[in-house]
ZAMAR-142497 format. One record per atom (N, C-alpha, C): residue number from 1; residue in one letter; atom name; x, z, y. Coordinates in steps of 0.05 Angstrom, whole numbers. Each point is the difference from the previous one (the first is absolute). Layout:
BEGIN
> NUM, A, CA, X, Z, Y
...
This chain:
BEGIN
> 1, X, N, -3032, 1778, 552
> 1, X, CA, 29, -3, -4
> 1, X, C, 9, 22, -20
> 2, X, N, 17, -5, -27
> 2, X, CA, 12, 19, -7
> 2, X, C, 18, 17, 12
> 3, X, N, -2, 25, -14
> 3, X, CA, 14, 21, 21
> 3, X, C, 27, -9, -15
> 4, X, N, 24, 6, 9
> 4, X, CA, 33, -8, -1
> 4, X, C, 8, 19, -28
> 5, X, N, -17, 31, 7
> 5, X, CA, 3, 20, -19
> 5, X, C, -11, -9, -36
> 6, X, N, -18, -20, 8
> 6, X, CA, -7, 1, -26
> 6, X, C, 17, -37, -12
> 7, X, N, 15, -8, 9
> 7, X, CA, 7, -20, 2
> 7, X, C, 27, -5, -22
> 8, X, N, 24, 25, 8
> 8, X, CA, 22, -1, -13
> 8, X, C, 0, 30, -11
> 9, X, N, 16, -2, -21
> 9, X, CA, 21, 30, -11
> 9, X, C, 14, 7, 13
> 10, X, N, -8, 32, 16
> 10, X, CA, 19, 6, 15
> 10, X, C, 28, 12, -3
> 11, X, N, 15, 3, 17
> 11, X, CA, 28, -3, -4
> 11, X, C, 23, 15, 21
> 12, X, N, 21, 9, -10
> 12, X, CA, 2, 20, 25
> 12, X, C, -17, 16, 11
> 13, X, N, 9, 2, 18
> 13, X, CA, -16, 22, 31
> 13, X, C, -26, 2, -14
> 14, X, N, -14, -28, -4
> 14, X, CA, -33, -1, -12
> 14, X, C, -7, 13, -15
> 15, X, N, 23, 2, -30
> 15, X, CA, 4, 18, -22
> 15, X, C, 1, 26, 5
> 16, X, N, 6, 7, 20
> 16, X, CA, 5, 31, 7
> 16, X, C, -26, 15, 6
> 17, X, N, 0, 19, 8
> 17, X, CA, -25, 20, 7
> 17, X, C, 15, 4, 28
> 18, X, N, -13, 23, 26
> 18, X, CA, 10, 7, 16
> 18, X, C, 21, 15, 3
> 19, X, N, 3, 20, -13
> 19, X, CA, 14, 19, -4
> 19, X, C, 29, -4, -1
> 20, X, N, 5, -21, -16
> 20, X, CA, 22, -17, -15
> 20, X, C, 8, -25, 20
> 21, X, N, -26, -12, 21
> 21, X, CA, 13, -19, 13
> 21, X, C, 9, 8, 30
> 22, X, N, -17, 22, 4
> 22, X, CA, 1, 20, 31
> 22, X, C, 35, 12, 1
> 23, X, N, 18, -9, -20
> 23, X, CA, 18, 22, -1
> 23, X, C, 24, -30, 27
> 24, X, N, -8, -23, -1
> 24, X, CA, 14, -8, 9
> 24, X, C, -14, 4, 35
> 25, X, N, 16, -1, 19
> 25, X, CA, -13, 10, 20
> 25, X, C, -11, -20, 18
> 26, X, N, 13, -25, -2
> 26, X, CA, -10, -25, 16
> 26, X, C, -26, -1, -18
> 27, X, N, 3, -5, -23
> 27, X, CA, -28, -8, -9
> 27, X, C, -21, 18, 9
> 28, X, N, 1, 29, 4
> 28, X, CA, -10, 15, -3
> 28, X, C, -22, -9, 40
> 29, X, N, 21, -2, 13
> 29, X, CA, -7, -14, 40
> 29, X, C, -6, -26, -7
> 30, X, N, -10, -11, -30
> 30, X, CA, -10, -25, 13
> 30, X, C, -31, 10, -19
> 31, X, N, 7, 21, -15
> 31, X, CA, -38, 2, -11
> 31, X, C, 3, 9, 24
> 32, X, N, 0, 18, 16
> 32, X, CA, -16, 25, 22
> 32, X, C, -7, -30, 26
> 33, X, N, 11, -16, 2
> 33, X, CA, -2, -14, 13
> 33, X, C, -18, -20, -4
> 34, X, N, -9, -12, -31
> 34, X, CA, -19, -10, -7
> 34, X, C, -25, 11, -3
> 35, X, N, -2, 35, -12
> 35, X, CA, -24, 9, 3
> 35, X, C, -4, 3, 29
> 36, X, N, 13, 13, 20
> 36, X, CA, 2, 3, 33
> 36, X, C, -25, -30, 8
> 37, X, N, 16, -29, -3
> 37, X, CA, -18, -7, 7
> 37, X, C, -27, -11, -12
> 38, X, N, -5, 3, -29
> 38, X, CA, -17, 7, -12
> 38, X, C, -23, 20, 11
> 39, X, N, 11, 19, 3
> 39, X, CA, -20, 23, 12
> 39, X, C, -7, -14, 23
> 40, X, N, 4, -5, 19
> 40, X, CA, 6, -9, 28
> 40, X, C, -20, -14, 6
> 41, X, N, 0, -29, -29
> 41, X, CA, -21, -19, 0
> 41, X, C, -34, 7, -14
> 42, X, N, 7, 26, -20
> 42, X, CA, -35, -1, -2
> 42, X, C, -5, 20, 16
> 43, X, N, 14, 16, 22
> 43, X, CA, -11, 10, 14
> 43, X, C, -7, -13, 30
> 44, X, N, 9, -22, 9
> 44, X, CA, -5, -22, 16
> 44, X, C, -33, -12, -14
> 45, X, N, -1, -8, -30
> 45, X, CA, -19, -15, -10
> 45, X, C, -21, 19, 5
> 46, X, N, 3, 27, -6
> 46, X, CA, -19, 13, -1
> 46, X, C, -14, -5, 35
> 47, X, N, 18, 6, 17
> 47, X, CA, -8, 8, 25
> 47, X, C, -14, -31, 16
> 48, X, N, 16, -17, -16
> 48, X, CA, -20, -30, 4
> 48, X, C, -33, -6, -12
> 49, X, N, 3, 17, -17
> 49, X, CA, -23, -14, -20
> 49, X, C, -23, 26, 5
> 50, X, N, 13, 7, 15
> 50, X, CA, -26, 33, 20
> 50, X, C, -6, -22, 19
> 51, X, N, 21, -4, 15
> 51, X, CA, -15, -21, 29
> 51, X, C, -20, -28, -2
> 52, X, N, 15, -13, -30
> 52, X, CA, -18, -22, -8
> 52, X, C, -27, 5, -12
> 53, X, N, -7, 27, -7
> 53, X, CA, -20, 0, -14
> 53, X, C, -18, -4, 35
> 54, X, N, 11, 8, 20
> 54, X, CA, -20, 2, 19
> 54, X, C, -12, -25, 11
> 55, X, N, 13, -25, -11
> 55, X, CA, -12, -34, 4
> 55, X, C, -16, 3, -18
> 56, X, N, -5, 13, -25
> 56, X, CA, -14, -9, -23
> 56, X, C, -37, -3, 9
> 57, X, N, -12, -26, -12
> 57, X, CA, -21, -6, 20
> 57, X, C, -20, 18, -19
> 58, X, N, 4, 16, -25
> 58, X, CA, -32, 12, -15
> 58, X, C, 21, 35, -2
> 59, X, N, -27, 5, -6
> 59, X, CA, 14, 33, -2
> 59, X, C, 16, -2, -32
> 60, X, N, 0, -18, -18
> 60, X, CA, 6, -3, -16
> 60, X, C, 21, -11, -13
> 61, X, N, 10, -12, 18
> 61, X, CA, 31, -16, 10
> 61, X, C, 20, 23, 8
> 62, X, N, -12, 10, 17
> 62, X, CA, 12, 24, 17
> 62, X, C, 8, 26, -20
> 63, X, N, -15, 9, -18
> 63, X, CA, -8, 23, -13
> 63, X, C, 37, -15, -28
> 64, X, N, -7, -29, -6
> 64, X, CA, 16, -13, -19
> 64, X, C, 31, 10, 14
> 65, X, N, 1, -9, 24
> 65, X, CA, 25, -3, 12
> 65, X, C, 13, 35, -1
> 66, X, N, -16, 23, 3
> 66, X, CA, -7, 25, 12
> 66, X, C, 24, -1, -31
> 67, X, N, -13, -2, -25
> 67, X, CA, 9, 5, -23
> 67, X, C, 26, -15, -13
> 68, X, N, 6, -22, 15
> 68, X, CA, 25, -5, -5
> 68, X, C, 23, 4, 14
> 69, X, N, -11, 22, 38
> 69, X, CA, 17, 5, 9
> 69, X, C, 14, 28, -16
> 70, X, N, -24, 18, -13
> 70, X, CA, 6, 20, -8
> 70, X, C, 27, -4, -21
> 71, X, N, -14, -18, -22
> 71, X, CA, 28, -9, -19
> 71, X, C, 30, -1, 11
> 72, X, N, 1, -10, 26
> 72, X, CA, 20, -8, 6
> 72, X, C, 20, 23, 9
> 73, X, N, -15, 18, 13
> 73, X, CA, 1, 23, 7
> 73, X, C, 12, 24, -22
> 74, X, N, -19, -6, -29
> 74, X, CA, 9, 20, -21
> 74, X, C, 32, -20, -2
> 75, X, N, 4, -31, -1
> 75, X, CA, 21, -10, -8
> 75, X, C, 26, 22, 24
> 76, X, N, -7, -3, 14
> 76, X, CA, 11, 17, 26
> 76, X, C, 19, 25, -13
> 77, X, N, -22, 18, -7
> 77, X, CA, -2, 23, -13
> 77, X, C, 22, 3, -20
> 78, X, N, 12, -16, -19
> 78, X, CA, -5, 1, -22
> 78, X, C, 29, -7, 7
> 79, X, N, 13, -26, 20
> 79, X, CA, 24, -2, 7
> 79, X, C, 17, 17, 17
> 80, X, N, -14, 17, 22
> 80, X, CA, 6, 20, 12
> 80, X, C, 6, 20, -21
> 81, X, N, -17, 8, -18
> 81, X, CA, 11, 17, -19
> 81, X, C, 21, 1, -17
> 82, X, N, 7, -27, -9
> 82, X, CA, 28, -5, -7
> 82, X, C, 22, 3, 13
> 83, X, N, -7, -10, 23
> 83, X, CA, 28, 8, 19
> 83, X, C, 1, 26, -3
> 84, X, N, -20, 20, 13
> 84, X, CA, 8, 21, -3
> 84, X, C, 14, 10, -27
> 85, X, N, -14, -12, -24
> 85, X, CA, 18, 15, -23
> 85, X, C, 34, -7, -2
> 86, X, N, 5, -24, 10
> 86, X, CA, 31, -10, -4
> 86, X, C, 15, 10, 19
> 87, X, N, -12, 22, 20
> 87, X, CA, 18, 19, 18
> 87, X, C, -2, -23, 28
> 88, X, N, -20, -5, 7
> 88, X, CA, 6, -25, 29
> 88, X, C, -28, 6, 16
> 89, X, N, 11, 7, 20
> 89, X, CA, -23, -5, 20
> 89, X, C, -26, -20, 4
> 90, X, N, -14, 4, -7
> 90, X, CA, -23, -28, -3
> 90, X, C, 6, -12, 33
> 91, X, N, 0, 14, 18
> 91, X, CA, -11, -13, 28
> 91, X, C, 29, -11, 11
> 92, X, N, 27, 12, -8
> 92, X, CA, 20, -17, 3
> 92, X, C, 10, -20, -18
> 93, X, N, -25, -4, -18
> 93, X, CA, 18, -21, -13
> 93, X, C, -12, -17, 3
> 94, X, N, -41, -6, 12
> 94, X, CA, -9, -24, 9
> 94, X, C, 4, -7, 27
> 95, X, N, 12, 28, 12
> 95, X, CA, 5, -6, 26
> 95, X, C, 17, -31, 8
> 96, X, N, 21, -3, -13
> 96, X, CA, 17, -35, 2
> 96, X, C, -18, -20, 2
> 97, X, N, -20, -2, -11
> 97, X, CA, -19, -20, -9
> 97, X, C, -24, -1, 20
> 98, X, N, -5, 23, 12
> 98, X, CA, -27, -2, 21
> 98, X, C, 4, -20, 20
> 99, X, N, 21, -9, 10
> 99, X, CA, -4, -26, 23
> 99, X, C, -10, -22, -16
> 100, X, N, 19, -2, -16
> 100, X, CA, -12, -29, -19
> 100, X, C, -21, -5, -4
> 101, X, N, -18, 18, -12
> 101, X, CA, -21, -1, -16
> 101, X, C, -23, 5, 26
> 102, X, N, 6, 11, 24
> 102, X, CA, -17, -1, 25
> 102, X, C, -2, -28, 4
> 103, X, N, 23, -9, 9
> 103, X, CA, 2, -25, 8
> 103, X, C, -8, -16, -13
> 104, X, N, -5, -4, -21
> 104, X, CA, -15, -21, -20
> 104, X, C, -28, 4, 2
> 105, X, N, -8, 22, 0
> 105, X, CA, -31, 8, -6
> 105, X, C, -10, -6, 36
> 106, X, N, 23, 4, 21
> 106, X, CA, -22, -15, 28
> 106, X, C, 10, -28, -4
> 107, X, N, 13, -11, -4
> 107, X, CA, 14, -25, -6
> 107, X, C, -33, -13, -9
> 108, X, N, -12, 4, -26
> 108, X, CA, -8, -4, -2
> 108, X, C, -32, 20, 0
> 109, X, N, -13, 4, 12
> 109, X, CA, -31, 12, 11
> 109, X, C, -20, -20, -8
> 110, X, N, -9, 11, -14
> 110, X, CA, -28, -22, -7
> 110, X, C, -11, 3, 24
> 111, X, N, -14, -26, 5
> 111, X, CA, -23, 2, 18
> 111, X, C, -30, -6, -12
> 112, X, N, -5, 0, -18
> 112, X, CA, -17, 4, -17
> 112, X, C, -7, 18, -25
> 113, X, N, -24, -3, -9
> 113, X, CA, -6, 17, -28
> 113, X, C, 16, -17, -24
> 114, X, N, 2, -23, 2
> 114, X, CA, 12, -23, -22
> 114, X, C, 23, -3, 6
> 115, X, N, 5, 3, 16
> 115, X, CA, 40, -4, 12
> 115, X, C, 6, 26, -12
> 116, X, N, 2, 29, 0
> 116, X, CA, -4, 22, -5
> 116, X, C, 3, -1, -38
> 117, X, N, -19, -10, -9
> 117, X, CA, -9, -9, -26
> 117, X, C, 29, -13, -18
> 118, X, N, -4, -22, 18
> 118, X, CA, 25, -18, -9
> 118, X, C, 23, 20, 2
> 119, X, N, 7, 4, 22
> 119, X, CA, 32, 9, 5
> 119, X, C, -6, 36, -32
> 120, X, N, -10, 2, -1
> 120, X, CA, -1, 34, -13
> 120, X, C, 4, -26, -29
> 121, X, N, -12, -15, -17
> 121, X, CA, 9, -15, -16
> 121, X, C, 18, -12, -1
> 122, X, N, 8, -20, 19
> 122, X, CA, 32, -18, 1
> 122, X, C, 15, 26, 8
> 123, X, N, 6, 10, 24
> 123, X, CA, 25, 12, 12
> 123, X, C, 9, 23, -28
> 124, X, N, -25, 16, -5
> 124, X, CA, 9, 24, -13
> 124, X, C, 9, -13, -33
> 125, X, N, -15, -19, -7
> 125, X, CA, 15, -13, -25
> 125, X, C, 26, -7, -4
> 126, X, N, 11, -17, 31
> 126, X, CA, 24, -13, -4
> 126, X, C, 20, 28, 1
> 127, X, N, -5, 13, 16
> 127, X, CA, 14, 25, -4
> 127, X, C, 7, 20, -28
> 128, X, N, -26, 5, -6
> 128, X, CA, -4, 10, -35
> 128, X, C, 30, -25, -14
> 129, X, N, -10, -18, -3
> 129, X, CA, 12, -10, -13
> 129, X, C, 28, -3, 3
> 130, X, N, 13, 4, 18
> 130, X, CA, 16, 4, 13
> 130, X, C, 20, 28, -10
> 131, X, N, -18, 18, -3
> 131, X, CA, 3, 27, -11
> 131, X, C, 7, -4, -31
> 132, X, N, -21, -12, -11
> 132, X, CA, 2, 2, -30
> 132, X, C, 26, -15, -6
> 133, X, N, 2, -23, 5
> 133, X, CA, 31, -9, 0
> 133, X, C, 19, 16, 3
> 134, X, N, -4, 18, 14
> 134, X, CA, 33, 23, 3
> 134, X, C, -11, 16, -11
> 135, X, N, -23, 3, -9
> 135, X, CA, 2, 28, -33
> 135, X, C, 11, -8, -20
> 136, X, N, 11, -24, -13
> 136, X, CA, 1, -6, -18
> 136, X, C, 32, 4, 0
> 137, X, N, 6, 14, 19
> 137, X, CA, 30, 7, -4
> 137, X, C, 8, 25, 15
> 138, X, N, -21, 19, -11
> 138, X, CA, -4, 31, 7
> 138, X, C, 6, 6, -21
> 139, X, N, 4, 38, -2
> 139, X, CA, 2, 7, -15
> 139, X, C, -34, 13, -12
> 140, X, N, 2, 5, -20
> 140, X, CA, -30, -4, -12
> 140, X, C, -17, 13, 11
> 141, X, N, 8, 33, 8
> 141, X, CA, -10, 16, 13
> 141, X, C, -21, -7, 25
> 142, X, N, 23, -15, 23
> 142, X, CA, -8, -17, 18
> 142, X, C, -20, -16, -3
> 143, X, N, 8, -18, -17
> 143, X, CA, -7, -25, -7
> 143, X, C, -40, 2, -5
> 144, X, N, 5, 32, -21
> 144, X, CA, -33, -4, -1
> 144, X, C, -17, 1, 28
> 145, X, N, 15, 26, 15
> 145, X, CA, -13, 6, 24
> 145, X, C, -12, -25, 10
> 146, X, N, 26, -12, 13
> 146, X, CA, -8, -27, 21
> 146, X, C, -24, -24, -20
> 147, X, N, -1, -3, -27
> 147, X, CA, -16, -12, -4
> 147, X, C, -29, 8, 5
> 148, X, N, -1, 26, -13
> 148, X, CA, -29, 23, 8
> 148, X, C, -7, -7, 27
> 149, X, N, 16, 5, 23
> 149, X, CA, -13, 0, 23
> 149, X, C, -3, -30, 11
> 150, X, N, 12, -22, -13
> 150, X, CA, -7, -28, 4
> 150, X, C, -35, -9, -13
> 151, X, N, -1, 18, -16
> 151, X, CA, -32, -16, -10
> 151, X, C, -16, -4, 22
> 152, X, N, -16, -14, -18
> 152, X, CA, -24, -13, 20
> 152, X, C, -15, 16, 10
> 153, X, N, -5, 7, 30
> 153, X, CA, -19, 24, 3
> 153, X, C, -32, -24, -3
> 154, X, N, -3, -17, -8
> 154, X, CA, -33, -9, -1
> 154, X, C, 1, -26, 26
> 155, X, N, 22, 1, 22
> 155, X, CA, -6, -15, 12
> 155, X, C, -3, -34, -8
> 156, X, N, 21, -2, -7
> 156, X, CA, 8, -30, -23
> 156, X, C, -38, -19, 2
> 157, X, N, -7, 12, -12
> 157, X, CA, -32, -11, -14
> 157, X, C, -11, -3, 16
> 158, X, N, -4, 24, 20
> 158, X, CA, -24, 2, 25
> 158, X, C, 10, -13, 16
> 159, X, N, 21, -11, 9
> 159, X, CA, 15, -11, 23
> 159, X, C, -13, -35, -6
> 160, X, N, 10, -3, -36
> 160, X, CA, -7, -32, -4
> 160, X, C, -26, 0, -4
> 161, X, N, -22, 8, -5
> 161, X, CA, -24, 6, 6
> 161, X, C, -16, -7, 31
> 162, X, N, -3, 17, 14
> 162, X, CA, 7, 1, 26
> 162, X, C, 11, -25, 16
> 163, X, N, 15, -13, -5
> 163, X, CA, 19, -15, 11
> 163, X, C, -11, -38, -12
> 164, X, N, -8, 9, -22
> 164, X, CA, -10, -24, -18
> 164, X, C, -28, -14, 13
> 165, X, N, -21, 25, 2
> 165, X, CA, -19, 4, 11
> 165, X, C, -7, -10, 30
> 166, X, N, 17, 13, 10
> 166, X, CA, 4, -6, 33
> 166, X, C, 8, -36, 0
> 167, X, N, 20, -16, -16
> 167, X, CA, 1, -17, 8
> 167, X, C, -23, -15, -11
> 168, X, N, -8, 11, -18
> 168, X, CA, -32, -26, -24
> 168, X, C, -13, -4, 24
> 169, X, N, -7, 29, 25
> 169, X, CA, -21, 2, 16
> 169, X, C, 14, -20, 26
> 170, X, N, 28, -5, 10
> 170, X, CA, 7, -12, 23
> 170, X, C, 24, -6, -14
> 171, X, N, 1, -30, -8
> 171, X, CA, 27, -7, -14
> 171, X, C, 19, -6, 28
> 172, X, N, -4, 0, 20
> 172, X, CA, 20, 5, 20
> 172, X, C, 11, 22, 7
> 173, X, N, -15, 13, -14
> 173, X, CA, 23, 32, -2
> 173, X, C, 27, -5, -15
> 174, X, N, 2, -14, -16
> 174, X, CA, 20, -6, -25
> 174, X, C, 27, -4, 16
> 175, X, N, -3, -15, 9
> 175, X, CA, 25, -19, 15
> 175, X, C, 10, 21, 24
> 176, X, N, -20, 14, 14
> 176, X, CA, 15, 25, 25
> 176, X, C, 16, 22, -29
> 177, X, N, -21, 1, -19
> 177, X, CA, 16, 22, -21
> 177, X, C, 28, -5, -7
> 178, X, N, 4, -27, -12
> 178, X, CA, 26, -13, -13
> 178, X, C, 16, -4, 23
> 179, X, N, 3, 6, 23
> 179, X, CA, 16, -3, 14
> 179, X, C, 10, 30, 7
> 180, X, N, -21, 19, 0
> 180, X, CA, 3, 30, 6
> 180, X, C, 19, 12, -21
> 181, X, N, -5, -9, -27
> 181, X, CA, 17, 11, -21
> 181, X, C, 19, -17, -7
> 182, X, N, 10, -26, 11
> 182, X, CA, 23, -6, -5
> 182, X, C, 10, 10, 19
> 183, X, N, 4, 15, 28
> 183, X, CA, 15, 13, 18
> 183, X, C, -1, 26, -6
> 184, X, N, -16, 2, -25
> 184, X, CA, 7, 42, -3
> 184, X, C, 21, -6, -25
> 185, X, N, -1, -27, -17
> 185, X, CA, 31, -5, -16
> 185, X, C, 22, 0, 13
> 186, X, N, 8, -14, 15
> 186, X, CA, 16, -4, 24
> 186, X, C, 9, 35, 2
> 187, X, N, -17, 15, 18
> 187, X, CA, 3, 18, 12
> 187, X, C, 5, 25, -19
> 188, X, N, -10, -6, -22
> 188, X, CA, 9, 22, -23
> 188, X, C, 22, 3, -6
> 189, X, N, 16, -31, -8
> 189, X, CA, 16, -4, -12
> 189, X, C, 29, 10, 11
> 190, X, N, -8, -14, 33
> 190, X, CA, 23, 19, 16
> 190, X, C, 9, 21, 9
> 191, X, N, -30, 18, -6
> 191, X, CA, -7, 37, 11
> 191, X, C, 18, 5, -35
> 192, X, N, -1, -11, -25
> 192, X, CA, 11, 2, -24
> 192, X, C, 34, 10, 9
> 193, X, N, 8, -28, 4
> 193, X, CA, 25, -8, 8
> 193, X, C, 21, 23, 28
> 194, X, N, -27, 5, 10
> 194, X, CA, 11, 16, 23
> 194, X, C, 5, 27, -4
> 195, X, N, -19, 9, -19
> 195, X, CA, 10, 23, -14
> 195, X, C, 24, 6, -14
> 196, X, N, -2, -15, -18
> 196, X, CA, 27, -1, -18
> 196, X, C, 28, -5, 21
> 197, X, N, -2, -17, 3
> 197, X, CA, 31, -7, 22
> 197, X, C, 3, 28, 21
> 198, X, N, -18, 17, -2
> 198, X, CA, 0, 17, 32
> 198, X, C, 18, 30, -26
> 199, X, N, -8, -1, -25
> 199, X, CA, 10, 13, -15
> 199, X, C, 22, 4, -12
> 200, X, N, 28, 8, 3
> 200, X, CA, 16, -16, -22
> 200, X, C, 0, 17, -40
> 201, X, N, -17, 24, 1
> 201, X, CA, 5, -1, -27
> 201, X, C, -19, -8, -12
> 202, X, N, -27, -14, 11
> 202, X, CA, -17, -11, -7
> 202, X, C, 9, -32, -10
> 203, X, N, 14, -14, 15
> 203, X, CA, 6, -21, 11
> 203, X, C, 19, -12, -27
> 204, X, N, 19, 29, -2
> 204, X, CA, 21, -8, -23
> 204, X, C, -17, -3, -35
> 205, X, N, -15, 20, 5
> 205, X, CA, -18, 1, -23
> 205, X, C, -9, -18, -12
> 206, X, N, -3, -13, 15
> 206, X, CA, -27, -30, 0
> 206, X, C, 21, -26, -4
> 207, X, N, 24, 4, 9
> 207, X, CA, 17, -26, -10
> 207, X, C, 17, 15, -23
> 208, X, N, -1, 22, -4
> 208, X, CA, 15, -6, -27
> 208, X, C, 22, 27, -4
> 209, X, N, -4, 16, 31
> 209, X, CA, 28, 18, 0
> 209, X, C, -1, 27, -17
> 210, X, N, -30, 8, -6
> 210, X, CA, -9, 21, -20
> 210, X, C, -30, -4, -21
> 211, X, N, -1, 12, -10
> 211, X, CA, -30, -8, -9
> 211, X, C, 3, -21, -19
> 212, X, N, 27, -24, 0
> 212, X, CA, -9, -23, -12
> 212, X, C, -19, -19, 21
> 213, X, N, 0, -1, 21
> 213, X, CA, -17, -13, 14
> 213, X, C, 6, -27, -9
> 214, X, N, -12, -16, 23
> 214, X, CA, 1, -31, 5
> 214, X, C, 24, -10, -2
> 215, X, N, 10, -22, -7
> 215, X, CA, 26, -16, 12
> 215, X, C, -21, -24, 25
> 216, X, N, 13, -14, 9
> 216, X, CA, -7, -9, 29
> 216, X, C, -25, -24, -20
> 217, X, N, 13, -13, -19
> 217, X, CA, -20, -15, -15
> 217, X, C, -24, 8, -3
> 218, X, N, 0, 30, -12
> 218, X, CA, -25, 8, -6
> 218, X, C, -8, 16, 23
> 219, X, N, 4, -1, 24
> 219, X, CA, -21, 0, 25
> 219, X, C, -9, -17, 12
> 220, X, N, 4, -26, -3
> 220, X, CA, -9, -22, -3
> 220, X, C, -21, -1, -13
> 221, X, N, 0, -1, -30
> 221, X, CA, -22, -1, -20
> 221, X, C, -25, 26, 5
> 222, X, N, 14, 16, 5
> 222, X, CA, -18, 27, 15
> 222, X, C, -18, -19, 20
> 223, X, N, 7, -13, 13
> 223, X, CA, -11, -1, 20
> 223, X, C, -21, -21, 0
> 224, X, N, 11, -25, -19
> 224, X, CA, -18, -19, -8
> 224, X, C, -24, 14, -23
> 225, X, N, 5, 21, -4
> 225, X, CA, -31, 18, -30
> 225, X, C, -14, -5, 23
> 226, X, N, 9, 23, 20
> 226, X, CA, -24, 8, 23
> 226, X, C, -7, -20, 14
> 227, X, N, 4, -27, 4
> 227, X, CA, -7, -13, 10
> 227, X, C, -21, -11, -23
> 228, X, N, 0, -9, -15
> 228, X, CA, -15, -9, -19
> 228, X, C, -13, 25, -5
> 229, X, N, -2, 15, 0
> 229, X, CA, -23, 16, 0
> 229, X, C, -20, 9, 23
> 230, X, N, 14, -3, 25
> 230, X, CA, -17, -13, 24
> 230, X, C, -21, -16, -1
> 231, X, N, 14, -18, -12
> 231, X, CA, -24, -33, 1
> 231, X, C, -13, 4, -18
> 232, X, N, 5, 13, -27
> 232, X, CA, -29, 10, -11
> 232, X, C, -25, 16, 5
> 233, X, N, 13, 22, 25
> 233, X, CA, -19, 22, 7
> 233, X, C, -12, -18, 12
> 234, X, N, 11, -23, 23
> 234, X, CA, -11, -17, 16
> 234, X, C, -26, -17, -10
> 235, X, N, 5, -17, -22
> 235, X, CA, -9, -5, -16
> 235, X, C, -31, 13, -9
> 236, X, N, 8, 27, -4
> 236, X, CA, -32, 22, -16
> 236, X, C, -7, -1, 28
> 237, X, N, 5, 1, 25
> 237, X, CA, -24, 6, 23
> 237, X, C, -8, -31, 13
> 238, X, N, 1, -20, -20
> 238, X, CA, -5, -25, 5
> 238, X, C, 18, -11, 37
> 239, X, N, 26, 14, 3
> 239, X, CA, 22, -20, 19
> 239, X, C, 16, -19, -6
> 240, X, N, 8, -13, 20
> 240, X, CA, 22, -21, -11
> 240, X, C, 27, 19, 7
> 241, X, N, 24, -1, -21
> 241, X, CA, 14, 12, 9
> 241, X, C, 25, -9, 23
C-alpha cells in the first residue's frame, strides 16, 4: 500500500514542522496522544512477539521472532524518547490506551505458531496502516517519526513464507487461517475506533478539527484503503479474504 505521506503535497499543519505546529495546544494533546498510543503498541508487540517466539517449532524461527521482537522494542525506544523531548510523560501518555490494546491482544491469543504468525502480519498491518493515514496530516517533524517506527520489522515475508508453506503441506490449514484473520479485521478495526472515540483531541484531529484531518467522507475512504489492503496481505499468504 502506498504510504498517504508520499501520496499528496502537503498542506497546512503537514506543511509545518513541530515547533510551529506544537504552538496550538489541542493539536499539540492529540500528537502526545497519538505517539502515547503508539508507544503503547510496539511495546505490547514487542512483549507479544517474546511470548510467540516460544511456539516457534526450530531454534531458527524462534531466534527470527527474538529479532523482530527487538525492532519493535528499539521502535519503543525511539517513541518514548520523543515524548519525553515534547515535555510529556511517556508512561502517562500510553497509560489511556493500555486497556484497549490489552483487550485486543487477549481478545485475540493465538493458539498456535500460525495463528500467532497470521495475527503479527494482518492485526499489526491493519493497524500500521491505520497510523500512516493520520501521518499524512502531521506536522513533518511528527510525521517522520511515526513513519520510521511503522517500517517493516522483517515480519511481513517470514509470516507469508511460513504461512504459505504450512498450507502447501495441510491445505486445511487455509480455511481455520481465513477465518482467524478475518476476526483479527473485525477486532482491529474496532480496538482502532475505540481508541479514537475514548479521545477527544485525537478524535477531533482525525475529522477535521486541527491538523487538517478527515471530513466524515474521507474516513470512509480511509477505511475502504485498509480494507483493500487487507485482502491483499490475505491474498500473499494464499487466504480467502
Amino acid at each position: 500500500m502506498e504510504t498517504p505521506d508520499n501520496a499528496t503535497e502537503h498542506t497546512g499543519i503537514a506543511a509545518q514542522d513541530w515547533a510551529t505546529a506544537s504552538a496550538d495546544p489541542q493539536y499539540r494533546a492529540a500528537v502526545v496522544d497519538l505517539l502515547g498510543a503508539l508507544a503503547y503498541g510496539e511495546l505490547a508487540a514487542f512483549e507479544r512477539l517474546a511470548e510467540d517466539a516460544k511456539l516457534a517449532p526450530t531454534l531458527g524461527d524462534k531466534a527470527e521472532l527474538a529479532k523482530m521482537a527487538s525492532a519493535e522494542f528499539h521502535h519503543f525506544e525511539q517513541l518514548r524518547d520523543r515524548l519525553t523531548a515534547v515535555e510529556a510523560e511517556p508512561t502517562a501518555a500510553m497509560e489511556p490506551f493500555a486497556q484497549a490494546l490489552d483487550d485486543f491482544h487477549r481478545q485475540t491469543a493465538p493458539s498456535d505458531w500460525l495463528e500467532g504468525l497470521v495475527k503479527a502480519y494482518v492485526g499489526d498491518s491493519i493497524a500500521s496502516d491505520f497510523y500512516r493515514e493520520v501521518a499524512a496530516h502531521l506536522d513533518s517533524d511528527t510525521r517522520s517519526l511515526v513513519l520510521a517506527v511503522l517500517d517493516d520489522t522483517g515480519h511481513g515475508n517470514f509470516a507469508v513464507e511460513k504461512v504459505r508453506a504450512a498450507i502447501e503441506a495441510d491445505p486445511r490449514v487455509g480455511g481455520r487461517l481465513a477465518l482467524w484473520a478475518r476476526r483479527l479485521m473485525g477486532e482491529a478495526l474496532s480496538q482502532a475506533q475505540r481508541v479514537v472515540a475514548d479521545r477527544d483531541a485525537l478524535s477531533t484531529m482525525l475529522v477535521g478539527g486541527v491538523a487538517d484531518g478527515f471530513d466524515l467522507a474521507a474516513v470512509g475512504e480511509m477505511f475502504s484503503r485498509i480494507t483493500k489492503a487487507h485482502t491483499k496481505r490475505m491474498a500473499a499468504l494464499g487466504l480467502a479474504a
